[in-house]
C-alpha positions, 0 to 999 in steps of 0.5 A: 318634311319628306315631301319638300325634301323629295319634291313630290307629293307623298300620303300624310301616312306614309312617312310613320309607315316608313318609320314602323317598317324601319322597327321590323327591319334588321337594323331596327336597333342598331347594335353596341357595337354599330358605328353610331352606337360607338359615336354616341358613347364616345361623345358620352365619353368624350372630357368635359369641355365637349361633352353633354350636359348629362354626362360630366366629370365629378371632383375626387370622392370620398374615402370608404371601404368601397369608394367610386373611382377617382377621376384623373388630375385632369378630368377632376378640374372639371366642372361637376353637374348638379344631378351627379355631385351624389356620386362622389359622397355616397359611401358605398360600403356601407350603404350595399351592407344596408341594403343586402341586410333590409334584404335578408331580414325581408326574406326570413320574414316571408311566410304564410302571410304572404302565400294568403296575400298571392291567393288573394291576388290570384282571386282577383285576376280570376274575378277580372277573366271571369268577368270578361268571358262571362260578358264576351259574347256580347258586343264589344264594350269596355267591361269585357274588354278591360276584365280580359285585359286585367286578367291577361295584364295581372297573371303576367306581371303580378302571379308569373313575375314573382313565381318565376322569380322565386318569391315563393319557394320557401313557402312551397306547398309541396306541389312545386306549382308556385315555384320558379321550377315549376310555374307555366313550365314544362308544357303547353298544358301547364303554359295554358293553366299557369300564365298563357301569354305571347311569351314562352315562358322559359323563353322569358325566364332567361331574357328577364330574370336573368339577363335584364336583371343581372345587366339592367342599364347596360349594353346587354340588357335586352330591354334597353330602350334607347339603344332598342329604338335607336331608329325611331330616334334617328328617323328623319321624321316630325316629333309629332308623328313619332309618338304616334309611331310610340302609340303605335308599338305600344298596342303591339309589342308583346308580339311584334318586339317582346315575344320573339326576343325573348325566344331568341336570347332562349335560343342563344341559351340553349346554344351555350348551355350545349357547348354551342358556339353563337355564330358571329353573324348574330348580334347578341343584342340586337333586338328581334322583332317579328318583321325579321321573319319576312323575306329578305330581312336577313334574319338571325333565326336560321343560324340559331337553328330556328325559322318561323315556323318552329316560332309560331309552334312552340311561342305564339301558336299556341297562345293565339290558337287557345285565346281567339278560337278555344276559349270562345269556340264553345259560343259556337254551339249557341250562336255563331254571332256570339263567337264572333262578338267573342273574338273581336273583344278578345281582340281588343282585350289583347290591344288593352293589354299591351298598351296597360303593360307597355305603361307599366313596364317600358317605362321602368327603367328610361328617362332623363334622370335615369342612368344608363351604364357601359360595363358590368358590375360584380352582383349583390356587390355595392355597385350592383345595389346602387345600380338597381336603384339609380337605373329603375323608377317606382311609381304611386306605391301603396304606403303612399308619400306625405308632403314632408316626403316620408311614407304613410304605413301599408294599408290593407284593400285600398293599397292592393287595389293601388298596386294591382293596377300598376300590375306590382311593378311600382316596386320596381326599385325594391324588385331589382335589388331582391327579385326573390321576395314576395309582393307583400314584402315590396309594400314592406320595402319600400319606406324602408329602402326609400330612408336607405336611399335617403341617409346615404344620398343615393337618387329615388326615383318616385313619380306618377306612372304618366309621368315616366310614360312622358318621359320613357315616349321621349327617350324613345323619339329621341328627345331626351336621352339616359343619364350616363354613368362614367366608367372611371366613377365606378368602383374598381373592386366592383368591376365585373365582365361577362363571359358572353 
């Protein structure tokens, strides 16, 4: 397509490198606030006769204690689409009284079982590292590959996710190791023994725990996918070379996207937390990626006081210098052969990673039958659970499902080893309405909340995790978009505004 359309010959590659080098430029996603950005809500937005199919307008909805809003006279003649018609007859008092109660019995429920259940999951991330430095020095190969893999994948989305959360505070030894305030914090020492990744830990603290999860689906969420990769959607380049680009970010992203964003929205933190004032020159919600850095990107950094060398200190310096060089430094003393062989699995471990967490955890919240929303909702309120359920997928949970829809029981190994590889986040439902529970109490959830849903009429979302990878690759390309929520179907009790 580029070369008819400039007249000259041009390397196959060359448009997907124009492509990855748009994503490492500032306008790598354009912000809410850009003028695409503004043209695609108003289309969203537009009434009924002129707008998508994913976004029309409901008749009025039934009277509750906490009702969606009624659309005008006018917009209420509209024809209503299929997959929204849910909307105006949930009742959605009674359905947030349902769910913030599964919720509390969950946690009073939390005890010495699950603390048993957390050190068994530690144990087998550890048996994965053990086996994968065990076996490094070898030539690269797929055991010592996959177990590095697992063992960096499982102490990230499994051990840290739900410690940092808080799941279990309540069952706190006394040492404060497995606590919210006190896992992977506070040094390098402690990133090191707790949960070393790409990512600073606090820096991802406040970017997951609390901006994702207070604004999943909303224009301040920072992993929201469609407005992050509105570049790729938009690049004049064939579909095909577009999920490679997809591929291509995916055995990435921890560094090139992950890892610098969550550093910056720490910085803005801290900024505010000091009585700062964030500069107008920074866009809040644009994403950072690591092509910022390079000369003449016009990067943010400077104006929240940092460069890239303070970044590589304080985030991926000391990742990438005790992965790749300390831990495999002491082969050295026997064959510096074995050093190298060392690195290059460890290497292609961090490659495996990215693309096993980039499956199970980009694809969480995007899709087609996913909806995106463009205003904040109060949290814990009724909106907010509905929300959590309605912007966010599950994937093969270890109760399972039969044909006739309703869920087999929790069973023991099988169901562990299930949820172990999806790294816990096929409770991703049950996760964004309580984030401080335990993973054993998400095999707990999950039928339970999955009969709310069902009573109530509210979506639930549950599909194979290759499935949502379909699906998340083509938001991301630009071949399918979220589901918009309407600002007039919320609830206006519920209405929330941040204060940045």
């Amino acid at each position: 397509v580029l070369r008819k359309m400039n007249n000259m010959e041009i390397p196959r590659a060359a448009p997907l490198l124009l492509l990855l080098l748009g994503l490492a430029s500032p306008a790598s996603a354009l912000s809410a606030s850009s003028p695409l950005v503004r043209a695609r809500v108003a289309a969203a937005t537009a009434p009924a006769v002129h707008a998508s199919p994913l976004l029309r307008r409901l008749h009025p909805p039934v009277a509750s204690a906490a009702t969606l809003q009624q659309p005008d006279a006018a917009a209420s003649t509209a024809a209503v689409a299929p997959e929204d018609e849910w909307i105006a007859r949930v009742d959605l008092a009674a359905f947030g009284k349902e769910c913030r109660e599964l919720g509390s019995r969950l946690e009073k429920g939390q005890g010495e079982a699950d603390v048993k259940h957390l050190k068994r999951m530690i144990l087998w991330s550890n048996l994965c590292g053990a086996v994968g430095v065990a076996t490094m020095w070898m030539k690269p190969n797929f055991i010592s590959v996959m177990g590095l893999s697992l063992w960096t994948m499982s102490r990230w989305t499994m051990i840290a996710h739900h410690t940092c959360h808080g799941g279990y505070n309540k069952q706190d030894d006394g040492t404060g190791r497995f606590t919210s305030l006190g896992f992977a914090l506070g040094s390098v020492q402690r990133r090191a023994m707790d949960w070393l990744d790409w990512m600073l830990p606090e820096a991802w603290n406040v970017e997951h725990n609390n901006l994702h999860h207070f604004r999943t689906g909303e224009p301040g969420d920072p992993d929201l996918v469609e407005r992050n990769l509105v570049t790729m959607r938009d690049f004049p380049l064939p579909a095909k070379l577009k999920y490679v680009a997809v591929a291509a970010v995916a055995a990435m992203w921890k560094w090139f996207y992950y890892a610098p964003n969550t550093y910056k929205q720490l910085r803005m933190h801290e900024m505010r937390r000091n009585g700062e004032e964030i500069p107008s020159s920074v866009d809040k919600h644009d994403p950072f990626t690591i092509g910022k850095f390079l000369p003449g990107m016009a990067s943010e950094a400077p104006a929240l006081g940092y460069n890239f060398v303070d970044y590589m200190r304080k985030v991926a310096g000391p990742f990438m210098l005790i992965r790749f060089l300390l831990l495999p430094a002491p082969l050295l003393l026997v064959n510096p052969l074995f050093f190298r062989r060392a690195v290059v699995n460890l290497l292609l471990a961090d490659v495996m990673s990215n693309l096993h967490s980039f499956v199970i955890i980009a694809t969480n919240h995007c899709g087609d039958d996913l909806y995106a929303f463009q205003n904040s909702v109060t949290p814990k309120s009724p909106s907010f659970f509905m929300r959590q359920v309605i912007t966010s997928v599950n994937f093969r949970t270890s109760n399972g499902i039969r044909k006739d829809g309703t869920a087999r029981p929790v069973h023991g190994i099988t169901a562990d080893a299930n949820d172990f590889m999806h790294g816990w986040l096929n409770y991703q439902i049950e996760h964004h309405l309580w984030p401080q529970l335990s993973m054993l109490s998400y095999q707990k959830a999950a039928p339970q909340l999955r009969a709310i849903c069902e009573k109530h009429g509210v979506p639930y979302v549950q599909h194979s995790v290759f499935r949502r990878l379909k699906k998340t690759a083509d938001v991301m390309v630009g071949a399918a978009s979220m589901r918009q929520f309407a600002p007039e179907w919320e609830a206006e009790e519920d209405k929330f505004e941040w204060k940045a």
